[in-house]
N, C-alpha and C positions, 0 to 999 in steps of 0.2 A: 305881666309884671304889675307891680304895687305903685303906688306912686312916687316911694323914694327910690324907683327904680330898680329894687333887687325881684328874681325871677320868682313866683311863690304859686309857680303851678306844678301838678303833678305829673309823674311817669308815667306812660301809659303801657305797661311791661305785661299785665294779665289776661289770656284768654280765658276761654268758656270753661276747661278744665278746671284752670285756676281756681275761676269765681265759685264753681260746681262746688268744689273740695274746701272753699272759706264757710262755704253755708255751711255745706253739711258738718263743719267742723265746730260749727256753731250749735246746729240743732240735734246732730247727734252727741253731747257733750254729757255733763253731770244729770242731766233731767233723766237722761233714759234708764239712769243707775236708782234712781230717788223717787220723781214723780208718782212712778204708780203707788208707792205704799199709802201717802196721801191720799191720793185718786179713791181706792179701796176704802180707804175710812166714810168720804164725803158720800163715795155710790154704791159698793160692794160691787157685785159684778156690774150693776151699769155704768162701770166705770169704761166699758168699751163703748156705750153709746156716747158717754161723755167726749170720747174718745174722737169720735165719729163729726160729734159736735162742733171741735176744735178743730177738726181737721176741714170741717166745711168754712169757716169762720178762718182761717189759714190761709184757704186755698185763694177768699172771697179780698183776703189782704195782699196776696201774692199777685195776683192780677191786678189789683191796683198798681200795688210797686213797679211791677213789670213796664205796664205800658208807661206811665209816670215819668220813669227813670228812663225810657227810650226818648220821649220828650226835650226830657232834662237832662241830659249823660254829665253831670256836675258832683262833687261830692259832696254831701250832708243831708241825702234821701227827703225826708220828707219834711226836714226842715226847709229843703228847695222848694218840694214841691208845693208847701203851702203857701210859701212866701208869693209866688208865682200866679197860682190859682185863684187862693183865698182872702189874701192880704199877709202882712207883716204880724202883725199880731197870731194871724193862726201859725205862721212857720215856727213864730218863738214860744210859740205853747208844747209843740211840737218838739222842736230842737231841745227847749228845755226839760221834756218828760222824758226824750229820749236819753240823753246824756245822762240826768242824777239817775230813771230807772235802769239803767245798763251798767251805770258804774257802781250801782247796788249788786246787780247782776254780776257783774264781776269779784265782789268780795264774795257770794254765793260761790261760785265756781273755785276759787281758791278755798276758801273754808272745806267746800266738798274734796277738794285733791289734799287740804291737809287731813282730815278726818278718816280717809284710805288709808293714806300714806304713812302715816306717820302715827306712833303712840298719844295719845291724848296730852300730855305733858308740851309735845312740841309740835301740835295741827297749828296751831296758830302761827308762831315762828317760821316754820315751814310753808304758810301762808303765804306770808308775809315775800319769804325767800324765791316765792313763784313766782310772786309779782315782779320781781325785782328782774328778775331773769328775763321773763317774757318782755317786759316794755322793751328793756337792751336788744331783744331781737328783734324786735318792733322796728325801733329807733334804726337800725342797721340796711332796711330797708325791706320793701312788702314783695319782693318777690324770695325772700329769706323764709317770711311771714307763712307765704303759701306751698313754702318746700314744706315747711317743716308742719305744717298744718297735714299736708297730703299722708304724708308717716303718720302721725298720731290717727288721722279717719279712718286709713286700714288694718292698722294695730286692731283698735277698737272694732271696729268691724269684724275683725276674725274671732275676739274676743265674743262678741254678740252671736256670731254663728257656732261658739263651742256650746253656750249656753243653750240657745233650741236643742241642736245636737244633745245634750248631758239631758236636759228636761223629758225631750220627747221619745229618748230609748231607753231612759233607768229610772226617770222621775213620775211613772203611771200617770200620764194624764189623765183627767178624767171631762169627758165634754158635758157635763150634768153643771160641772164649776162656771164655766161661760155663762148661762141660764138661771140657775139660781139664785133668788131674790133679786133680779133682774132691776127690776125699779121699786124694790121693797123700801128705796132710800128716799123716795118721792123726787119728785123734776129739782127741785131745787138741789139736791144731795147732787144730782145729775148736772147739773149747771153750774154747780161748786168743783167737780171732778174735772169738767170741760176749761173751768180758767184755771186751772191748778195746771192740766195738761198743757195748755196753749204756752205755760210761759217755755214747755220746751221744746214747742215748734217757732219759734218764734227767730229763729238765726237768718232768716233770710235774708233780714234787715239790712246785714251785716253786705251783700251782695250790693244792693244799692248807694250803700255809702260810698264804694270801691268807683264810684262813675265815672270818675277823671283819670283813671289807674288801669282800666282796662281796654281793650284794642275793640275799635268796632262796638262800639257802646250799645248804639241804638239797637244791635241785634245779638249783640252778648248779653246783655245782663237781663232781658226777659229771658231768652230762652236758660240761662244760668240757674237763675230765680225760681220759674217751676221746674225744673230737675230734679235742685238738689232737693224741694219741696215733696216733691214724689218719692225720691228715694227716701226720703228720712221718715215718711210714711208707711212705707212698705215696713220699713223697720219696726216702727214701733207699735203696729198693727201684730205682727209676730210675736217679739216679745211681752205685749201686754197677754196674746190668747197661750204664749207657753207660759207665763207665770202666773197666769186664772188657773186655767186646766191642771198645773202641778200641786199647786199650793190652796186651790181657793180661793174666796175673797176673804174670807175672816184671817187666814193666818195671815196673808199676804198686806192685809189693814196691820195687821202687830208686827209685821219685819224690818227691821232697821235696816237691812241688804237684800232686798227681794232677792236680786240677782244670784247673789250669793246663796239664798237656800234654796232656791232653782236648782244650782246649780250639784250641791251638797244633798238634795233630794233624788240628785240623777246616780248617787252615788260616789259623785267624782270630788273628792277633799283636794285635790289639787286641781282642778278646775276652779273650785272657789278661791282660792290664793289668786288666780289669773284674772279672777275676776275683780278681785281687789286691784291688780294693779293696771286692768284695764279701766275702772273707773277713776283710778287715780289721771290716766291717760289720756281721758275723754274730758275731763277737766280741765288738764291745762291744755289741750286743742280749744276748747272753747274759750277759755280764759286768754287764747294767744289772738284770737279774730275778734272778739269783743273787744282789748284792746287797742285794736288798730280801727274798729267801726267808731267809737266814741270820739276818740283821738281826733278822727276825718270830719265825723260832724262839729266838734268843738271847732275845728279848723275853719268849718262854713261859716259859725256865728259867729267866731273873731273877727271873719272880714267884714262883715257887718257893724261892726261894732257891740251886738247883742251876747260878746261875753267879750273878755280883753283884749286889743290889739294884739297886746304881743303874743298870745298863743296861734297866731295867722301865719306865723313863721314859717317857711319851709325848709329844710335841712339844706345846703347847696350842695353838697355831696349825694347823701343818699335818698332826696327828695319827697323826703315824708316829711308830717309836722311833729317836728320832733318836743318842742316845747306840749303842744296840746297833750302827748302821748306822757310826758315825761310828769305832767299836772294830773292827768287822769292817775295814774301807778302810785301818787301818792296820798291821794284820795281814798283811792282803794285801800292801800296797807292802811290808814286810819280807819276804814270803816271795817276793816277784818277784827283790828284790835277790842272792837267796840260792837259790833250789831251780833246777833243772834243770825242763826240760818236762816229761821222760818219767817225772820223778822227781812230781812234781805230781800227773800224769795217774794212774799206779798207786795213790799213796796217796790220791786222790780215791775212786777206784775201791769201794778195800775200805771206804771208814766206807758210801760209797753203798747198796752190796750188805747190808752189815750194817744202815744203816737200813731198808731195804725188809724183810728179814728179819723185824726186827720187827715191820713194817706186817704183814706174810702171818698172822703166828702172832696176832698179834693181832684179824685177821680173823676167823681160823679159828673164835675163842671170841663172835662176836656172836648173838646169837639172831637166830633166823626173821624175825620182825620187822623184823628190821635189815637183814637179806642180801638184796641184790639180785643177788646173781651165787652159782652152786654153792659150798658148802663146798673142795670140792675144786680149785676152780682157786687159793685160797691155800696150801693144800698146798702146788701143784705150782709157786707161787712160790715159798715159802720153799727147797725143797728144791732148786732150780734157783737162786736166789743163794748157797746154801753151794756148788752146785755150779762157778758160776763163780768165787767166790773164790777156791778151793783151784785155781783155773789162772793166775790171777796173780805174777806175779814176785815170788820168795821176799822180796826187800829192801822190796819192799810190805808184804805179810804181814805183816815183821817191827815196819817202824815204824807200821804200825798198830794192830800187836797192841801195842806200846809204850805209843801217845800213847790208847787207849782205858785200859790201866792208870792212866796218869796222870790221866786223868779219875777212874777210881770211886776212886783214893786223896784226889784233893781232896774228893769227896762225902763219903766215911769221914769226913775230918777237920773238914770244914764241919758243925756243930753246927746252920745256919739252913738245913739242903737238904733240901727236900722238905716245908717249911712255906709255905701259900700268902703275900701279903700281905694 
């Protein structure tokens, strides 16, 4: 309880399936519909090593989170865990990159489900109209959150296995496409592909926020954590070598819907439709767990004081923070009105890679007791998200490096940050 005595802890309703099906609802989401055509520009085909890259840089973040969160079984990931580890100030570097690049990340994901969905005249409205939806499920309570998350992962998933299927019997692959001009785009085009990729493995996050909401923390949410990490791997290991091998890397650099001429390449015209509306799908799955991860961390740094009391609130009824959720959804609909995709996507990117940052270095400092994975694979995370930042497009960068100053200037001048309640 708070100190004016009302209850403002969470339910603890989710097991491993749960968590398993939040991730992957996260990281199998709009990126695996989108991503590669990017990828393809920055590396042509070394866009699988890039691939490869991110995946190691993932794995190197997951293992941080994992043990972290067994430590810490709290909600607001790794804003806990810096607060704890490294000091105050790193938690709110942390919390604060986390929050503004995820609620970037979330107009992404809607923008992406309007842009499927809907005629060009009404992507945005219909944006907007997602947003509206998903927090209201939000708000009704996280085990709603995870019904309905489980439906859209499998949708999508079957969706993902027509597309192999349509590629690899109608659409000639060819294995010469994997291979050619391999690293003709030089390490850097390569390192460009790998943080372009990373921002759509990056849902895990979302499992760790969950820490006060799931049963058996300490052995739920690592083992949760590398799962769904694994399977959304397998995934998109598949799909990137059927949409090299059908299409190449040039065409699949100029396609506005990889997926879709994958799949249109396999012959199947109404497989493409399906694929429209599985990535309409996979959108608002991801845009339903990003909401409710934001929401959980904002929840963290109310109680601190490091963003407003009153979003600390918890609903008495249905035990979520319903103010935090309800603040995130309208943030988002102003930023859908207003940012570009690619514009989103970037500044997602960099708070992403600087929260994990944190996570690694914070890692780095647990004792033996704690660690279930080598010292050295958070090293080799941390120094691989400085690595991929610094390949991100300069107007990223910039307003990231911006909107994170504006964060520790509000903390400087907030006299109540960093005081629990």
């Amino acid at each position: 309880m708070n100190a004016s005595g009302a209850d403002d802890t969470l339910a603890r309703r989710l097991g491993t399936v749960d968590a398993v099906v939040i991730g992957l609802g996260s990281m199998i989401g709009a990126g695996i519909f989108a991503s590669f055509a990017p990828a393809a520009v920055a590396a042509g085909s070394g866009l699988l090593i890039g691939l490869a890259i991110a995946a190691v840089v993932a794995f190197c973040n997951a293992t941080s989170s994992a043990q972290l969160a067994a430590q810490y079984p709290q909600s607001g990931g790794t804003y806990v865990y810096g607060r704890e580890r490294l000091g105050e100030w790193f938690g709110f570097v942390a919390g604060w990159s986390f929050v503004v690049g995820k609620t970037a990340s979330c107009a992404a994901m809607a923008l992406t489900f309007g842009t499927y969905a809907l005629p060009s005249d009404w992507s945005r409205p219909g944006a907007v109209a997602a947003v509206v939806v998903l927090t209201a499920v939000n708000y009704v309570g996280v085990t709603r959150t995870a019904g309905a998350t489980r439906m859209i992962v499998t949708v999508v998933l079957i969706v993902l296995a027509g597309v192999v299927v349509a590629g690899m019997i109608g659409g000639h692959p060819q294995a010469s496409n994997l291979v050619d001009g391999l690293t003709g785009h030089g390490w850097y085009g390569i390192a460009q592909s790998a943080g372009l990729l990373f921002f759509a493995f990056a849902g895990y996050a979302r499992i760790a926020t969950l820490g006060e909401e799931v049963r058996d923390p300490a052995r739920t949410i690592p083992r949760a954590i590398v799962i769904a990490l694994g399977m959304a791997l397998i995934v998109y290991v598949l799909i990137a070598a059927v949409s090299l091998s059908v299409l190449g890397p040039d065409r699949l650099a100029r396609s506005a819907a990889p997926l879709v001429d994958v799949a249109t390449a396999g012959g199947s015209e109404w497989m493409a439709h399906v694929v429209r509306l599985g990535a309409a799908t996979a959108a608002l799955g991801a845009l339903l767990a990003l909401i409710a991860g934001v929401g959980r961390t904002g929840l963290a740094m109310a109680r601190t004081g490091d963003l407003p009391r009153p979003l600390a609130a918890v609903h008495p009824r249905h035990r979520v923070p319903h103010r935090a959720e309800i603040v995130v959804g309208v943030v988002v609909c102003v930023l859908i009105l207003t940012l570009d995709l690619r514009d989103a996507i970037g500044f997602s990117s960099f708070g992403v890679l600087l929260y994990y940052l944190v996570a690694n270095l914070a890692a780095a400092t647990q004792e033996r007791a704690y660690r279930r994975y080598p010292r050295g694979l958070a090293v080799l995370g941390a120094l691989g998200c400085v690595a991929l930042v610094i390949t991100l497009p300069w107007s990223s960068i910039a307003a990231g490096v911006l909107v994170v100053l504006i964060g520790v200037g509000y903390r400087l001048v907030n006299p109540r940050s960093g005081q629990m309640l």
